[in-house]
BALOBA-1460 file (C-alpha; in Angstrom, 3 decimals):
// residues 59
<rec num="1" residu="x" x="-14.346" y="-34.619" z="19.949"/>
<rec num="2" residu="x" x="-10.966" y="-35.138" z="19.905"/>
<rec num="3" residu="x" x="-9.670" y="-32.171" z="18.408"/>
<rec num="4" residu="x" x="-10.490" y="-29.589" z="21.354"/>
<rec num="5" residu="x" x="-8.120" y="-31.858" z="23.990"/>
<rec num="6" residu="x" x="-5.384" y="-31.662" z="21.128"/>
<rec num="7" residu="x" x="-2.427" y="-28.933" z="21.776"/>
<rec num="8" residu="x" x="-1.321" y="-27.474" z="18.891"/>
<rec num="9" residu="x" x="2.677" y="-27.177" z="18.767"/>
<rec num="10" residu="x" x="3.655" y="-24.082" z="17.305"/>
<rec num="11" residu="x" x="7.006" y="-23.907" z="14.730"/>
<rec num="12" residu="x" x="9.752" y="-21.422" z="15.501"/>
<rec num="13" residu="x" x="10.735" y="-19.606" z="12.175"/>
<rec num="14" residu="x" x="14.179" y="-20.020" z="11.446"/>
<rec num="15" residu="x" x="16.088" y="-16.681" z="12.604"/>
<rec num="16" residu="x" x="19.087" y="-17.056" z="10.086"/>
<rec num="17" residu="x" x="16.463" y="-17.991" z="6.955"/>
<rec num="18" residu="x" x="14.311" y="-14.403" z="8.151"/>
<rec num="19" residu="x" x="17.094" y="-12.291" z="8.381"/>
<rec num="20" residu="x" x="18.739" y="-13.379" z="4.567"/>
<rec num="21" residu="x" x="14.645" y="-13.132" z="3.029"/>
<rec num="22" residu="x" x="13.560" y="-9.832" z="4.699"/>
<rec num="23" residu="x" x="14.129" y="-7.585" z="1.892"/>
<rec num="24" residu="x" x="13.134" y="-10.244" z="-0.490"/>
<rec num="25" residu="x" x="9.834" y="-10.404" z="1.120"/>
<rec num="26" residu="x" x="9.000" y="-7.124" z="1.838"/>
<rec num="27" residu="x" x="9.750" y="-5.829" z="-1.754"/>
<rec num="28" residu="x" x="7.253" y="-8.822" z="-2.921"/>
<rec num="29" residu="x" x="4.407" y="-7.752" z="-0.186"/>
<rec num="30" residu="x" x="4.893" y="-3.728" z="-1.446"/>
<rec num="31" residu="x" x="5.150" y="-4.259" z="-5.261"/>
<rec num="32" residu="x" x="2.946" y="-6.897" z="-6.021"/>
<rec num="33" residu="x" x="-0.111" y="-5.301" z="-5.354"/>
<rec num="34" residu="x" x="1.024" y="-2.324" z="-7.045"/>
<rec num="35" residu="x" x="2.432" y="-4.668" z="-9.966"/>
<rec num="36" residu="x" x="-1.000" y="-6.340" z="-10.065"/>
<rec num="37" residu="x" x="-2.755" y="-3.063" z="-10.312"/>
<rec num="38" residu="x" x="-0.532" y="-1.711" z="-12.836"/>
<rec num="39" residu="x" x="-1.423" y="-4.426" z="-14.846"/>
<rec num="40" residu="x" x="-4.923" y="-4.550" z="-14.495"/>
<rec num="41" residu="x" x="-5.055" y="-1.005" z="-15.543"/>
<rec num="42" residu="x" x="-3.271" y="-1.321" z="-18.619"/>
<rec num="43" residu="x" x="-5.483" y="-4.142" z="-19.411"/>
<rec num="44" residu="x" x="-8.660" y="-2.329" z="-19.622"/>
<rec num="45" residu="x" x="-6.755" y="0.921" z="-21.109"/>
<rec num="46" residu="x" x="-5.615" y="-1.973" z="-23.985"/>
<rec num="47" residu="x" x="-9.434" y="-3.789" z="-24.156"/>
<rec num="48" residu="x" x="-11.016" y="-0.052" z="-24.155"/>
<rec num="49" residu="x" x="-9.206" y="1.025" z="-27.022"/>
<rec num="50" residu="x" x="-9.641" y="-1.574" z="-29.162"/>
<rec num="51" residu="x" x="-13.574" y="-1.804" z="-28.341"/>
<rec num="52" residu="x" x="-14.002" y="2.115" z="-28.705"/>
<rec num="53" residu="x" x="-11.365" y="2.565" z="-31.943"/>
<rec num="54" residu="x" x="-12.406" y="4.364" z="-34.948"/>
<rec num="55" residu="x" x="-12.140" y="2.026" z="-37.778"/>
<rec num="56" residu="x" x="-9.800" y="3.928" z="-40.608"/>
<rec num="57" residu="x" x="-11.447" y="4.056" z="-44.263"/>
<rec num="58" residu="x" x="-8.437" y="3.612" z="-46.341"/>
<rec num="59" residu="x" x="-8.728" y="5.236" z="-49.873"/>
């Protein structure tokens, strides 16, 4: 069992890289899952209609 006397070495995050993405990121973590359930919503509204429509009899 080699892996329990193993120390993990953990990374620093660049500071200069975090401060230039911060806005980036935190408008992707906010509006994705709003994106995604925007999305998924008009999906089923779309796949409802068509399944429920009233045919139209032309004359």
């Amino acid at each position: 069992m080699e892996l329990r006397s193993r120390a993990m070495q953990m990374r620093l995050l660049d500071k200069v890289r975090l401060r230039e993405n911060k806005l980036m990121w935190q408008l992707v973590n906010v509006l994705s899952p709003v994106l995604l359930i925007l999305g998924g919503g008009l999906l089923f509204l779309l796949l409802r209609r068509r399944r429920y429509s009233v045919p139209h009899l032309d004359d």
